[in-house]
DRENLUM-241184 format. One line per field, with one value per residue: x, y, z of N, C-alpha, C in turn; residue in one letter. Coordinates in steps of 0.1 Angstrom, whole numbers. Atoms other than C-alpha are relative to their C-alpha. Layout:
nu <- c(X_...)
nv <- c(Y_...)
nw <- c(Z_...)
cau <- c(X_...)
cav <- c(Y_...)
caw <- c(Z_...)
cu <- c(X_...)
cv <- c(Y_...)
cw <- c(Z_...)
resn <- c(a_...)
This chain:
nu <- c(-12_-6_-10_-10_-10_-13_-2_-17_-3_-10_-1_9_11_5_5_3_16_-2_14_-4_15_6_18_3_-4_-14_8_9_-9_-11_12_2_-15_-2_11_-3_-11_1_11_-3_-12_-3_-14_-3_0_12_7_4_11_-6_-14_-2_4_-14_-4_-1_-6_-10_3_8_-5_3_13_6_-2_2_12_8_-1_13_13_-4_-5_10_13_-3_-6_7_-2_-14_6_6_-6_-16_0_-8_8_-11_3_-4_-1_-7_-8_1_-9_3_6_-4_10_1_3_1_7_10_-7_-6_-5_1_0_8_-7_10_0_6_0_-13_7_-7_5_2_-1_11_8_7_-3_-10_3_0_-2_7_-1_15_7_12_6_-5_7_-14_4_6_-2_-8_17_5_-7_3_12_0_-8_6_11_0_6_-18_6_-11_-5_-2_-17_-8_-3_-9_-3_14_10_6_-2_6_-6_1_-15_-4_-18_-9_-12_-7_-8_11_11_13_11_9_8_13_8_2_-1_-7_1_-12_-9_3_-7_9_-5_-10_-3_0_14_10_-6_5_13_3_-1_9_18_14_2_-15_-5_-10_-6_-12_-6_-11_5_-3_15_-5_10_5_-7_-9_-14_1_-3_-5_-3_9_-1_14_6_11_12_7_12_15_-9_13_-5_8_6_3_9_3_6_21_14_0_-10_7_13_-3_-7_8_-3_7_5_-4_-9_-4_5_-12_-11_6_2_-12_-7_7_-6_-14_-2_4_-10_-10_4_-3_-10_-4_6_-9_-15_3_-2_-10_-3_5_-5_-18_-6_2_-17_-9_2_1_-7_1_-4_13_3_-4_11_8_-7_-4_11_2_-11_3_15_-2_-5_10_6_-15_0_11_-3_-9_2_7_-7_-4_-11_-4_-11_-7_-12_-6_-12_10_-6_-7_13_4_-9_2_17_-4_3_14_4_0_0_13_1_0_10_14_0_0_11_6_0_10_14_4_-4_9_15_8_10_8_9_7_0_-9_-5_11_-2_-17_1_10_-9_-6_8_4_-9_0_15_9_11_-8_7_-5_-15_0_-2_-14_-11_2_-5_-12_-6_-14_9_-10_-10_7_5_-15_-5_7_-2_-11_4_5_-11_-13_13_1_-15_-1_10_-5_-15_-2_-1_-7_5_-12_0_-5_-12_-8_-17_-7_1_18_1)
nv <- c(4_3_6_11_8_5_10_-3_14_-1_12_12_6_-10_-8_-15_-4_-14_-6_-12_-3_-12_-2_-3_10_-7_-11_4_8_-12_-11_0_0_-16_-4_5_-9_-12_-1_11_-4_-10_-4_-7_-14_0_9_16_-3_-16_0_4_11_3_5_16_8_3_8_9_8_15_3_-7_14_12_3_-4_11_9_-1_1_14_5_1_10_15_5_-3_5_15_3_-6_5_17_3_-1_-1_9_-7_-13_-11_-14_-10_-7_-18_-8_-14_-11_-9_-4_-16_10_8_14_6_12_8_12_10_17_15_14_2_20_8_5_9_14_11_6_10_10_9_16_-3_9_-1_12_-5_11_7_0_11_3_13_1_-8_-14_0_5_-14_-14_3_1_-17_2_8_-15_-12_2_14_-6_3_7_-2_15_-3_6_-12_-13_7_-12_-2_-3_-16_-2_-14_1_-10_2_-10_-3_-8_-5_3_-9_-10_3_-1_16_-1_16_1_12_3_14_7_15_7_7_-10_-12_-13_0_3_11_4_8_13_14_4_7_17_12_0_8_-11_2_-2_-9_2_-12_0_-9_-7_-2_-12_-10_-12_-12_0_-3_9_1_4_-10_4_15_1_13_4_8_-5_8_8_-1_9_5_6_11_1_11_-6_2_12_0_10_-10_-17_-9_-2_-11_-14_-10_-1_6_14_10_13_-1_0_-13_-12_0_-7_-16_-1_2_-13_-13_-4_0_-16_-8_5_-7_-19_-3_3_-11_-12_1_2_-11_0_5_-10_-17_2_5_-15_-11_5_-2_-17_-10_-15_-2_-4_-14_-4_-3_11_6_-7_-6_12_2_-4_7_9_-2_-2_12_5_-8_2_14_2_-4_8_10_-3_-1_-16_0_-10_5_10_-9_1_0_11_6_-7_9_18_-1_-8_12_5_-12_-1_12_0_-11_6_6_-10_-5_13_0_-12_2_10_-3_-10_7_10_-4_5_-13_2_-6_-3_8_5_-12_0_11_-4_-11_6_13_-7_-5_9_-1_-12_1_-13_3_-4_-13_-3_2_-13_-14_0_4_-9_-15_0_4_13_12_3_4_12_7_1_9_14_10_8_12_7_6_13_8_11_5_11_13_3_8_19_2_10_4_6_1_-9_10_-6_1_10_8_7_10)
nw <- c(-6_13_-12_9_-12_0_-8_-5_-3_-15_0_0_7_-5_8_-8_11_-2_6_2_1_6_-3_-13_-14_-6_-5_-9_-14_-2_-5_-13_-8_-5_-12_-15_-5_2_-13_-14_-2_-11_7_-8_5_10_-4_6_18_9_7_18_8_3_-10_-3_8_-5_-17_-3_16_-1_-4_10_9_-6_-5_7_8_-6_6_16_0_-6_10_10_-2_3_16_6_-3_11_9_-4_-3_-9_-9_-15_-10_-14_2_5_-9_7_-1_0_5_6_2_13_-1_11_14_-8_2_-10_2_-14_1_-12_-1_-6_5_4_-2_10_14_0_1_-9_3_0_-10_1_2_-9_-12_-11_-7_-15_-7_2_-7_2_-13_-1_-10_-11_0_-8_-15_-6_-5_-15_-12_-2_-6_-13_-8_-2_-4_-12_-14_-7_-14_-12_-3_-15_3_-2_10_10_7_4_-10_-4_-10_-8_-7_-8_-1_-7_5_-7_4_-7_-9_-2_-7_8_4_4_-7_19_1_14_3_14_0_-1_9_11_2_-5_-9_1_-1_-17_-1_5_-9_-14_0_1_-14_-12_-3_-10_-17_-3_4_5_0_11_-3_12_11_7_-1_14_0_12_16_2_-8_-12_-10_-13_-3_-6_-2_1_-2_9_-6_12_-1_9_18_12_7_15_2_17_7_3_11_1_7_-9_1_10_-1_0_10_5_15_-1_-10_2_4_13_11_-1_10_10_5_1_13_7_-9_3_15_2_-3_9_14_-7_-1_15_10_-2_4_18_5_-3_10_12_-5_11_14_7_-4_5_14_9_-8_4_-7_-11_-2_-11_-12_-1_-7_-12_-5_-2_-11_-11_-7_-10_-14_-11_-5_-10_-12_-2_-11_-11_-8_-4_-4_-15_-3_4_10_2_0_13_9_14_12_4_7_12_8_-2_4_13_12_8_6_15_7_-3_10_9_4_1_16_5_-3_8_12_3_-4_13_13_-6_-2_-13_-8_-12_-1_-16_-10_-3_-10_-12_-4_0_-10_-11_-8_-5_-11_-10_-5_-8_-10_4_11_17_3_-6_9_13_-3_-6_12_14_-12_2_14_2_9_11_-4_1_15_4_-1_0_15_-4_-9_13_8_-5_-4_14_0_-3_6_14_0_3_-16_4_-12_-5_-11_-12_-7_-17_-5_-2_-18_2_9)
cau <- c(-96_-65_-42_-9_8_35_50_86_97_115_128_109_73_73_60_59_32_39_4_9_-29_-47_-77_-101_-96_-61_-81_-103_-77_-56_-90_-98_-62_-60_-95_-84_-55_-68_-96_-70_-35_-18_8_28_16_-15_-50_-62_-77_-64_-27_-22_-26_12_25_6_20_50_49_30_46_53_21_3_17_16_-20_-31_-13_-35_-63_-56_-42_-75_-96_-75_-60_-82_-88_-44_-45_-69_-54_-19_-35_-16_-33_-16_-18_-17_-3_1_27_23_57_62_47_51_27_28_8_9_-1_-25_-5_2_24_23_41_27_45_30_34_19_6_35_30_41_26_7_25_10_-10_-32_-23_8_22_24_35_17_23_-2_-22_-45_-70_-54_-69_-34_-49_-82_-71_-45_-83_-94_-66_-66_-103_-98_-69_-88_-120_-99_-103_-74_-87_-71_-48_-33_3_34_37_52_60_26_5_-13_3_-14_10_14_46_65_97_121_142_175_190_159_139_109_82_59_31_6_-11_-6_-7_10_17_51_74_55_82_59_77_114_136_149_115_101_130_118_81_86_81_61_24_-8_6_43_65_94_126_146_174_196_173_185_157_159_142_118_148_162_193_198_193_196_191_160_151_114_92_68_34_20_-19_-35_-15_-39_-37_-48_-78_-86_-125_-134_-140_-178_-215_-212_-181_-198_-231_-206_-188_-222_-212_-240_-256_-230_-195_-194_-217_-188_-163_-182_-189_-152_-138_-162_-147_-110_-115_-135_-105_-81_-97_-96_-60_-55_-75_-52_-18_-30_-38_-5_9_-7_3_39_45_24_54_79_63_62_89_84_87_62_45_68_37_17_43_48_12_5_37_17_-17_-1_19_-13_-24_10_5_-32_-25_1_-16_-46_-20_-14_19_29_37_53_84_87_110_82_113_125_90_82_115_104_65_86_87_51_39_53_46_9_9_21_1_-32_-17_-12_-49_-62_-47_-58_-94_-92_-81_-106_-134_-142_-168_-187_-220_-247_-254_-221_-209_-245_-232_-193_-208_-235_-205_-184_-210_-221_-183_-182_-218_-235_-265_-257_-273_-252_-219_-228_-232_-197_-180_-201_-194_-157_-154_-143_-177_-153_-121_-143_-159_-119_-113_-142_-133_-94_-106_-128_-95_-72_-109_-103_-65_-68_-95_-70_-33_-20_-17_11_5_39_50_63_100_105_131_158_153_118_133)
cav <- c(349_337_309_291_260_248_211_212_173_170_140_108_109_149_175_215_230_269_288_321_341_372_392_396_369_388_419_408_391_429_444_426_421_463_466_445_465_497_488_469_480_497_524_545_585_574_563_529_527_564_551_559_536_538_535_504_488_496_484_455_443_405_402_418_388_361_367_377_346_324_336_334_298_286_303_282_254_233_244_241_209_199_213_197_161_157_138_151_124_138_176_204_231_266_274_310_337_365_394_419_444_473_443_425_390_369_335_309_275_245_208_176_141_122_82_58_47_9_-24_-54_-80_-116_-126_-149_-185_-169_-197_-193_-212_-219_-241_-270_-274_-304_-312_-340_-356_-342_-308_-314_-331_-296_-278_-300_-300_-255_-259_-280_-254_-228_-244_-262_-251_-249_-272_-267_-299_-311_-320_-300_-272_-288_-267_-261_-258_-222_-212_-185_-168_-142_-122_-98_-76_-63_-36_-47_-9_11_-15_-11_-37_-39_-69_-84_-110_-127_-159_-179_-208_-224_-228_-194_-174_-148_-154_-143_-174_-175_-176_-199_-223_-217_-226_-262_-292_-272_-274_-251_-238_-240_-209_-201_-172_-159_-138_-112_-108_-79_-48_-29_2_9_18_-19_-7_-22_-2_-25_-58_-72_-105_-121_-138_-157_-179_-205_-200_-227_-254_-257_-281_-277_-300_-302_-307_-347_-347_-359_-349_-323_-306_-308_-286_-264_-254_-250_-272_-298_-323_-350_-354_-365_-336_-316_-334_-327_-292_-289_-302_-280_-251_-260_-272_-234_-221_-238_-226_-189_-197_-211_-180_-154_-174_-172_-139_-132_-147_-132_-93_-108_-124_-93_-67_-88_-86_-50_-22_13_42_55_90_101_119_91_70_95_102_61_63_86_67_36_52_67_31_20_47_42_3_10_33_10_-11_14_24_66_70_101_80_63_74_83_87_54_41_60_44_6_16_28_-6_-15_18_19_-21_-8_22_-1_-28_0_8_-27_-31_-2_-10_-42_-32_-5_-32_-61_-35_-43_-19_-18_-16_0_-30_-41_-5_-9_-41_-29_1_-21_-47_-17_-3_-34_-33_-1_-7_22_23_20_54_65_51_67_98_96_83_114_141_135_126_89_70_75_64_31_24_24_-1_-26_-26_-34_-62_-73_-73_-94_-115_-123_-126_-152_-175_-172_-183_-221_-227_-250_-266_-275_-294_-275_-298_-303_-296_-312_-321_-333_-351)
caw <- c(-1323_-1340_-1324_-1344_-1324_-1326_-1313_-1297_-1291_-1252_-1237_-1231_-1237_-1228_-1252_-1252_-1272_-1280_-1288_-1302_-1299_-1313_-1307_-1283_-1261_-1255_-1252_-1228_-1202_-1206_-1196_-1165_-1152_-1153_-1139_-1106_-1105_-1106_-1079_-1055_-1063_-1038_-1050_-1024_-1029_-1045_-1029_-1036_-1073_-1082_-1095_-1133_-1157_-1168_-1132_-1126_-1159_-1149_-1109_-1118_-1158_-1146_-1126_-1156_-1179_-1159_-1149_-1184_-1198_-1172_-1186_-1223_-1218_-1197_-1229_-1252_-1241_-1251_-1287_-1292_-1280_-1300_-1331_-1321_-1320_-1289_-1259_-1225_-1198_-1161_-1159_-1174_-1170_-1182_-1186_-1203_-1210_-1236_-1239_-1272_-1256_-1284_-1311_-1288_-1293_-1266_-1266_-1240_-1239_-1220_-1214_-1205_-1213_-1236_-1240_-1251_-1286_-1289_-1304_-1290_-1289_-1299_-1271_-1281_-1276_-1253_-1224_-1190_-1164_-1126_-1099_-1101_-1077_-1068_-1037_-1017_-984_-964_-970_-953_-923_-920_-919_-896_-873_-877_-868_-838_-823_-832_-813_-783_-746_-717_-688_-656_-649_-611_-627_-631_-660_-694_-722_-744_-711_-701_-672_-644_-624_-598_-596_-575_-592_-569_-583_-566_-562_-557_-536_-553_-559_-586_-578_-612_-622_-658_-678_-714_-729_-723_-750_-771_-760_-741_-709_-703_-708_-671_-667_-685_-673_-637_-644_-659_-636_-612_-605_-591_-555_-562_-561_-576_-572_-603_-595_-611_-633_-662_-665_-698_-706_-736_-761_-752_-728_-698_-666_-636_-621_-607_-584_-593_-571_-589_-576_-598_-596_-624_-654_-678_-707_-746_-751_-791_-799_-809_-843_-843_-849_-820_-830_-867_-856_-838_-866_-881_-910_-907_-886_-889_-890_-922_-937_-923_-942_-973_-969_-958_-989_-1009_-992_-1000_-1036_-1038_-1023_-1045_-1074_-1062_-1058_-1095_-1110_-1091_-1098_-1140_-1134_-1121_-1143_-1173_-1158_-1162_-1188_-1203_-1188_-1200_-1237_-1239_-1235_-1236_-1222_-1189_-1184_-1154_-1139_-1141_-1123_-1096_-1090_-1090_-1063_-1041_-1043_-1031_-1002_-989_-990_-974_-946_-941_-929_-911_-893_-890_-874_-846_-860_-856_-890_-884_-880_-913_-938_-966_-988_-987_-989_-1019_-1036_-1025_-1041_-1077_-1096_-1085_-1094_-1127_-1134_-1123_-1148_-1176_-1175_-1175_-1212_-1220_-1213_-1228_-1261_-1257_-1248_-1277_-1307_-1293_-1291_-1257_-1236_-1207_-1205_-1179_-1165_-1161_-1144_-1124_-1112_-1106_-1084_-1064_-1053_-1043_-1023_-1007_-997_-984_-964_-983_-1007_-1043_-1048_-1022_-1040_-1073_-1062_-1042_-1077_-1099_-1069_-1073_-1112_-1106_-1128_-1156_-1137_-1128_-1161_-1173_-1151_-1152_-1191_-1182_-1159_-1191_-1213_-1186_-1185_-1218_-1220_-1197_-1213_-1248_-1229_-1229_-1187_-1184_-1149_-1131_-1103_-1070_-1064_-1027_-1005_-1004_-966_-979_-1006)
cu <- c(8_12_12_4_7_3_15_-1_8_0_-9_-10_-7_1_3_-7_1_-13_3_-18_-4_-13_-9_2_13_-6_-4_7_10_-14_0_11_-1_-10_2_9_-2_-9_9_15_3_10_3_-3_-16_-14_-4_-13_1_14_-1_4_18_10_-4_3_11_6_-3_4_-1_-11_-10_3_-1_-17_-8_2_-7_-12_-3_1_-14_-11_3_3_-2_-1_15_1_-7_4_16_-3_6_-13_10_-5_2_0_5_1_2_17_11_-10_4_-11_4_-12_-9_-9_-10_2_5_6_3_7_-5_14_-6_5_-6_0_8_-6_12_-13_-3_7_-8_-3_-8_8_16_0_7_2_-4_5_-9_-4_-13_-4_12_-7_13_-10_-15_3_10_-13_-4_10_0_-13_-3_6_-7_-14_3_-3_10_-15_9_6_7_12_8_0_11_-4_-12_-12_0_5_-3_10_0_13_6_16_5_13_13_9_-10_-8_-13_-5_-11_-6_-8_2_3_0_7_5_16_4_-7_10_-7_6_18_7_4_-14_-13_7_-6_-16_-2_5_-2_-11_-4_11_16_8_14_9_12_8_8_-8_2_-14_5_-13_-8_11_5_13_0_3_-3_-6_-16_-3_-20_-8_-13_-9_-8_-17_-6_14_-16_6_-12_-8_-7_-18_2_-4_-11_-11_3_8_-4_-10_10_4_-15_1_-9_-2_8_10_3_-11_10_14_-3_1_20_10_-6_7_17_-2_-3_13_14_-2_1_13_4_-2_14_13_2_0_13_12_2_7_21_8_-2_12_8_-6_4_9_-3_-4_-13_-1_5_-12_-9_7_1_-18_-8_6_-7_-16_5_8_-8_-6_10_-4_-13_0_11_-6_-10_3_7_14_7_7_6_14_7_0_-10_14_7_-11_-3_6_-1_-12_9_-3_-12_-6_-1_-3_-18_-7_-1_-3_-13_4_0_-16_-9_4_-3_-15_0_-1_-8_-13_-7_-9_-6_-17_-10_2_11_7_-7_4_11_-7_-11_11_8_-7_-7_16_3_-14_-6_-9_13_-3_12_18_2_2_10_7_-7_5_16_10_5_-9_11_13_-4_-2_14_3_-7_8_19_-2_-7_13_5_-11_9_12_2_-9_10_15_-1_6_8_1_15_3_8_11_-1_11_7_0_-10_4_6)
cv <- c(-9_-6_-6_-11_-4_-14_2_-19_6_-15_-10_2_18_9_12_1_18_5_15_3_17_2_-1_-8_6_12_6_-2_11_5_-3_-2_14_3_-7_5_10_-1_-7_-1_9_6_11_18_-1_-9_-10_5_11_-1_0_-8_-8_-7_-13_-11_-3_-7_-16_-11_-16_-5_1_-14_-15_-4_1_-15_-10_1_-4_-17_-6_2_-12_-9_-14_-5_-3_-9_-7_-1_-10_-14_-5_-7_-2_-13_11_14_5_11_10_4_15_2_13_9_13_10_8_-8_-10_-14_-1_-16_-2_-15_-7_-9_-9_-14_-6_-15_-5_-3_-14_-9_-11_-12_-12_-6_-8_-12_3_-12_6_-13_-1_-13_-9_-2_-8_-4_-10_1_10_13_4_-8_12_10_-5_4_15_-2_-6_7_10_1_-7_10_-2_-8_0_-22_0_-11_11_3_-10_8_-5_2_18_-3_13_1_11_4_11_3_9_8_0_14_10_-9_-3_-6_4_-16_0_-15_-6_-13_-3_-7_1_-3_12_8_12_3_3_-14_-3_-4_-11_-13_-5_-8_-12_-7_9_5_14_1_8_18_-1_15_1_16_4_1_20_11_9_11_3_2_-12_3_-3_6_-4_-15_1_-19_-2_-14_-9_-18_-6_-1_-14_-3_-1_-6_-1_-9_5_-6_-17_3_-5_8_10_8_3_17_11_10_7_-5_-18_-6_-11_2_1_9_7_-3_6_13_3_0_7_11_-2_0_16_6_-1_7_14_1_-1_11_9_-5_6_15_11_1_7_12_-6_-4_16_9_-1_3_15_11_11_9_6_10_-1_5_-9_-7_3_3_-18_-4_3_-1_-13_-1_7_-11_-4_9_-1_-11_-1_11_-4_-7_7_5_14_3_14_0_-6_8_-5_3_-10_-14_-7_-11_-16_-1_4_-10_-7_10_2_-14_1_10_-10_-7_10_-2_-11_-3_9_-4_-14_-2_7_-10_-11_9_-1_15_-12_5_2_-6_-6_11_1_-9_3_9_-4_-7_14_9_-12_-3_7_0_17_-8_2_14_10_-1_11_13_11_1_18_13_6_-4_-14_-10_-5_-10_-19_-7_-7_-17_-16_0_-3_-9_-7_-4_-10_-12_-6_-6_-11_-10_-2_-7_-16_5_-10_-4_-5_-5_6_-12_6_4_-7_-6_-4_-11_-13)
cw <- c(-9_5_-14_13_-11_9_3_4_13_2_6_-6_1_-15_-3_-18_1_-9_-3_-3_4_2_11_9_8_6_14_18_4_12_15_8_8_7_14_5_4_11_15_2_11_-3_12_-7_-8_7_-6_-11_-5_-5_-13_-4_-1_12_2_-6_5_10_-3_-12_1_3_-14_-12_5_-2_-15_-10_4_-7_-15_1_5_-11_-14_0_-9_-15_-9_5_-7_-14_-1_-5_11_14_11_9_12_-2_-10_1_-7_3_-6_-6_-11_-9_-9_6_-11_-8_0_-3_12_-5_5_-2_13_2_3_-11_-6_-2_-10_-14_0_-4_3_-2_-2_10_0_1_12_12_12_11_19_8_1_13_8_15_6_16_11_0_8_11_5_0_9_15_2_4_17_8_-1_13_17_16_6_13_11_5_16_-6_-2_-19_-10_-11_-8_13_-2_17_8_11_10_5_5_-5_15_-4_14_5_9_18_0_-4_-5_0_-15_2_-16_-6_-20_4_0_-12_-12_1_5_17_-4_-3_10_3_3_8_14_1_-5_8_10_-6_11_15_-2_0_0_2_-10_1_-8_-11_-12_-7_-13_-2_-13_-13_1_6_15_17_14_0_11_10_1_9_-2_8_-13_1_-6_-12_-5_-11_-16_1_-10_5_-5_-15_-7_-1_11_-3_-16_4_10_-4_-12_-18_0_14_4_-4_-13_-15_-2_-7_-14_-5_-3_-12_-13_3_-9_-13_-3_1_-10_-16_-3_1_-12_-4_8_2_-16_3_2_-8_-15_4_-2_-8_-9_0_-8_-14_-6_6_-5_11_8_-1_11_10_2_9_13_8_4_15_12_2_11_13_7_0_10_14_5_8_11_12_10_10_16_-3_-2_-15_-4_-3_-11_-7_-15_-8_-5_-2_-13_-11_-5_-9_-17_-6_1_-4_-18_-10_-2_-18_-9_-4_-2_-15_-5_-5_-9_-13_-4_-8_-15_-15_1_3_11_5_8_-1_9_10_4_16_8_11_8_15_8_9_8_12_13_10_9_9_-2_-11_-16_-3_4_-5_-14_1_9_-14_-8_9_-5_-16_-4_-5_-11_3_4_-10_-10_4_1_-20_2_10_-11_-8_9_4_-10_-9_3_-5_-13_8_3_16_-2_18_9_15_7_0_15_1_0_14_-3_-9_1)
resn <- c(x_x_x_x_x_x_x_x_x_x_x_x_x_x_x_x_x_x_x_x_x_x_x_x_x_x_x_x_x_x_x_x_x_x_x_x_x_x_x_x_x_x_x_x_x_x_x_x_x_x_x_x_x_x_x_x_x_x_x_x_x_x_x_x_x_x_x_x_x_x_x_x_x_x_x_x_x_x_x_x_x_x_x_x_x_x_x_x_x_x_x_x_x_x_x_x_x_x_x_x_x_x_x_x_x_x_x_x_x_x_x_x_x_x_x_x_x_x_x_x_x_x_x_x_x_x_x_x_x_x_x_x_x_x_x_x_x_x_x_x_x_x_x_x_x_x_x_x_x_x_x_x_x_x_x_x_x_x_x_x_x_x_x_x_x_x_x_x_x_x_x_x_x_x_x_x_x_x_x_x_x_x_x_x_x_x_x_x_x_x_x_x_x_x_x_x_x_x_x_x_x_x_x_x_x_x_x_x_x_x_x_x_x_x_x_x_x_x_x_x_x_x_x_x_x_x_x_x_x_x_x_x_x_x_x_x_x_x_x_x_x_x_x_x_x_x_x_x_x_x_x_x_x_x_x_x_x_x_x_x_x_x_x_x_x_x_x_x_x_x_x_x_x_x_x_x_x_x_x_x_x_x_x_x_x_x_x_x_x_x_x_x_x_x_x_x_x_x_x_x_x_x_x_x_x_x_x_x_x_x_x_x_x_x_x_x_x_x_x_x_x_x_x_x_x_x_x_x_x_x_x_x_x_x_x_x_x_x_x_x_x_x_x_x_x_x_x_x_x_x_x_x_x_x_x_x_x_x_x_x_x_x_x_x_x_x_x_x_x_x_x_x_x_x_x_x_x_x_x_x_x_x_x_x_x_x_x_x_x_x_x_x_x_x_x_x_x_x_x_x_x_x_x_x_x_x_x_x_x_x_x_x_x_x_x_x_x_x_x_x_x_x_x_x_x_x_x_x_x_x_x)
């Protein structure tokens, strides 16, 4: 076999690669083309698999090049490519064909993209800048006080309904042209806005017993237009009345944070600093990813970008479906457009990374990837066994191992920049 290439430059980062190829492999891909033809052609005047040879060239010429150039291209690819020094990223597109029959030469171009070529800039010792960030007692007493609402109880009270109360009520609509009476039972808190606002007006300053009538009330239909007039009669059943939790050893052991109030302060303040620090690391790294961007310009693999586009709008459409929401109705093309600049800020940091990782020597090893694909499966509530053999089924060990060692580079990015710590200015209504 006997291949030449050829490189053609296209715009941005795109390629074309022309293979001109000899010999049997051309042979071979004439052979079985005509023998599928000849068993499965169908020629008018002629039973199936008895059409001469010539006729089915003829009938069949583009099929006959197309299919023979598939075949040819699939034995070589590889090998011109190779040869080229070219490394395609994402796809690639067979786009002609030209078949020499008589001289048994065929010549096929491809296209594809190829990885930017650009230089790191100096990252080491690089500054950044974060919001600072420091414990303060204010911050646990806003945990306590979330803890205590989250923990409080409604107690039934024998006073009248004042905005924050839980109010039980019992209520009869009267559509005013129809006649029509729908009767129910329901309850909310005053002043959440869960009640109309006629409403709500009618139920402050009365108490368990009282009833109340709110007329003319306006009836709108699921699209929001208003399709008649209603008058509501409504029965106050039960006020109830927020009561927070004491902040002492019993409300301690219920949070299961100790024996003793002041264990629970303890733990508590453990907990935020933890948290605070979980917030430091993922502002830095934040951070780092943009200042990085900013460092470096050059230009993206479009298919990369687009194929990044329509991983994270099947995440976009996945939560929102989670969320209960038909997404038949959303405009996946204006989605898509909104997902473009994290898509491609996603892509370009990877290469940032990678030539990071590549020039810093970084690797991953077993135990690191053993470790990567245990947490991921403890995530997923499967065996590790069972993970693995999900990632090698589908080809994605490799796609993994990639990204534990870019999670190693932006490890190590961040231990080398200068963190410049700054204070948050209030509001001016604060200040």
């Amino acid at each position: 076999m006997q291949i030449k290439v050829s490189v053609e430059e296209r715009e941005g980062l795109f390629k074309a690669l022309s293979v001109e190829v000899e010999g049997d492999v051309v042979k071979r891909a004439l052979e079985e083309v005509y023998q599928h033809l000849r068993e499965n052609a169908q020629i008018e005047g002629f039973r199936k698999g008895q059409a001469p040879l010539w006729l089915i060239r003829a009938r069949y010429r583009d099929y006959i090049e197309e299919e023979v150039g598939k075949k040819v291209a699939d034995a070589t690819l590889s090998a011109a490519i190779e040869e080229s020094k070219l490394k395609p990223v994402a796809d690639i597109y067979l786009e002609e064909v030209k078949l020499e029959e008589l001289t048994g030469r065929l010549t096929y171009r491809v296209s594809f993209e190829v990885p930017p070529q650009f230089e790191l800039a100096q990252i080491e010792g690089m500054e950044i800048e974060i919001p600072k960030v420091e414990y303060s007692e204010k911050m646990l007493q806003e945990q306590i006080e979330r803890l205590r609402e989250e923990h409080a109880v409604w107690e039934p009270v024998e006073r009248e309904a004042r905005e924050g109360d839980l109010v039980v009520i019992e209520y009869e609509i009267t559509d005013k042209e129809t006649g029509e009476k729908v009767k129910g039972e329901t309850s909310g808190v005053l002043g959440q806005k869960i009640f109309r606002e006629e409403v709500e007006k009618s139920l402050l300053g009365k108490k368990e017993g009282d009833e109340v009538r709110v007329e003319d009330v306006d009836v709108y239909d699921p699209s929001g237009k208003m399709v008649g007039k209603a008058d509501m009669t409504i029965r106050i059943k039960g006020v109830k009345e927020k009561v927070l939790p004491e902040p002492n050893d019993d409300f301690a052991r219920e949070l299961k944070l100790g024996d003793t109030w002041q264990e629970a302060l303890k733990k508590l303040e453990e907990e935020i600093k933890a948290r605070l620090e979980d917030l430091r690391r993922e502002m830095v790294m934040k951070a780092v990813a943009s200042k990085l961007l900013q460092m470096h310009q050059f230009d993206l693999p479009q298919t990369e970008v687009m194929r990044e586009v329509s991983y994270l709008l099947r995440q976009r459409l996945g939560q929102l479906e989670a969320m209960g929401i038909d997404t038949r109705y959303v405009d996946v093309r204006k989605m898509a457009e909104e997902l473009l600049p994290q898509a491609s800020a996603n892509v370009k940091l990877r290469y940032i990374l990678d030539r990071y990782a590549q020039e810093k020597q970084i690797e991953v090893t077993e135990e690191e990837l053993k470790k990567e694909i245990d947490e991921q499966a403890k995530r997923s509530g499967v065996s590790p066994d069972e993970m693995r053999k999900f990632l090698q089924e589908r080809g994605l060990e490799e796609v993994l191992r990639r990204d534990v060692i870019r999670n190693k580079a932006l490890e190590d990015i961040m231990s080398k920049v200068v963190i410049k710590e700054v204070e948050e200015k209030e509001d001016e209504g604060n200040s």
